[in-house]
N, C-alpha and C positions, 0 to 999 in steps of 0.2 A: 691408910693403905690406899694406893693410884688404884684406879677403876680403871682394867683395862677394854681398850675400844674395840669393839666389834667392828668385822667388816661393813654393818647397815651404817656406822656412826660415819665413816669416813671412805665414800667410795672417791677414786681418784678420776671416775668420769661418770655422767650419769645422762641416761636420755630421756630428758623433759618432757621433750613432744612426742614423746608413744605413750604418757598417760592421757595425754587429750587426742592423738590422731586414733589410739584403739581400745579395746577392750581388753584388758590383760585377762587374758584365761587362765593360765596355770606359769606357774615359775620353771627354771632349771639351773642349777647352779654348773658350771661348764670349766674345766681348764683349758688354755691356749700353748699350745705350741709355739715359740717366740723363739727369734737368734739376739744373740748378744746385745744387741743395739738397742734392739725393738723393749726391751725390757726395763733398761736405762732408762729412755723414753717415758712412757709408761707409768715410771716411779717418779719422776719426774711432773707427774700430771698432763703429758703434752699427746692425749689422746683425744679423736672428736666420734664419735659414737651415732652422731645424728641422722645420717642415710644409710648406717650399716641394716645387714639383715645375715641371717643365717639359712643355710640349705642342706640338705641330704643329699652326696652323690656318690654310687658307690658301695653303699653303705659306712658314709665315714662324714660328719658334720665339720662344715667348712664356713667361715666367719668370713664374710664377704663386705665392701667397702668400708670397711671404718680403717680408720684416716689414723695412724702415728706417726707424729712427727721425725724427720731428721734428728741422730743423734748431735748434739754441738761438736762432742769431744770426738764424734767417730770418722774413720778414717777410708778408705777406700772399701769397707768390708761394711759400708753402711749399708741399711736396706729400703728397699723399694718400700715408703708410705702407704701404698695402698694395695700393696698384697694379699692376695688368701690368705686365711691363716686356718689350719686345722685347729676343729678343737676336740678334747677328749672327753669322752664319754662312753660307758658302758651299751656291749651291742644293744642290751635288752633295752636302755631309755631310747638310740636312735631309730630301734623299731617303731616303739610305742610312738617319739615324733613321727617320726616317717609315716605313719596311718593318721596322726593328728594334723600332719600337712595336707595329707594329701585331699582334706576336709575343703571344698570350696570358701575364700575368703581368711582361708586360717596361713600366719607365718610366723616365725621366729625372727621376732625384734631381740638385741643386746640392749640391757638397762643397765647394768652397771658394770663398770670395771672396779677389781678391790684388787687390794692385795691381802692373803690368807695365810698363813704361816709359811711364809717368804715366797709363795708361788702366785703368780696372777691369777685370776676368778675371771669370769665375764658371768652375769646375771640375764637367761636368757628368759623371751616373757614368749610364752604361744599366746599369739593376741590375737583378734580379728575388726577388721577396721572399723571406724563410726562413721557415720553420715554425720551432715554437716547440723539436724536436729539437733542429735544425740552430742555434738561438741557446743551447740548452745545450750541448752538444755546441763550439762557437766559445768559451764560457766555460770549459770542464773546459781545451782545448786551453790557451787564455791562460792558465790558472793553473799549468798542466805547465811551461810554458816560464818563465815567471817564477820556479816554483819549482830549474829547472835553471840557470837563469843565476844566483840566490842559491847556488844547492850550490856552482856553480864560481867563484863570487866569494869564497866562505868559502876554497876548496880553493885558491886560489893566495895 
């Protein structure tokens, strides 16, 4: 019997640099509001996630610069790349962010994009930034550990 994948096995966009620029404090799993194009895209893998971030305005959370490409096949009803895009979520979680932003140093980074039983996800991280220690200090750790898992891969 096929093992079917989870959303963690195969996201369709992931952002690398928000586990080394911050501190991921708590997760949010989010759905996006997309038009027709934007979706295609998307399933496609032609998202970039890298400078986006998320905001409370309103009371209504809005997914700000991340990058979808041009549809190929689309026609004059393509959309704007770097538009807002709403995302949905229950009043009670935009509260509970909305007081966790409003925490000096605290934001809402996008780490992943999946797709979920045919609907897009965006994987939101409340993080709060590192200093430039704390990112060498996370790379000495990563090279320790990679160098012990090589000792005990030679050792057996």
């Amino acid at each position: 019997m096929a093992k079917k994948s989870s959303p963690k096995d195969k996201p369709l966009a992931q952002n690398k640099k928000a586990s080394h620029d911050y501190h991921i404090l708590d997760t949010i799993e989010a759905g996006i509001v997309l038009t027709g194009t934007e979706i295609k895209s998307i399933r496609a893998a032609r998202i970039n996630l890298k400078d986006g971030f998320a905001q409370i305005k309103n009371g209504e959370a809005w997914l700000m610069n991340v990058h979808i490409s041009l549809y190929d096949q689309g026609n004059q009803f393509n959309h704007d790349p770097l538009r807002n895009r709403k995302l949905l979520l229950h009043k009670k979680q935009i509260n509970q962010l909305a007081g966790e932003i409003s925490k000096k140093g605290v934001t809402l980074v996008p780490l992943k994009v999946y797709i979920k039983n045919g609907f897009a996800k965006v994987l939101l991280g409340l993080t709060q930034g590192k200093h430039d220690y704390d990112k060498r200090e996370s790379i000495k750790k990563r090279d320790q550990e990679r160098e012990i898992r090589r000792t005990l891969k030679n050792y057996r």
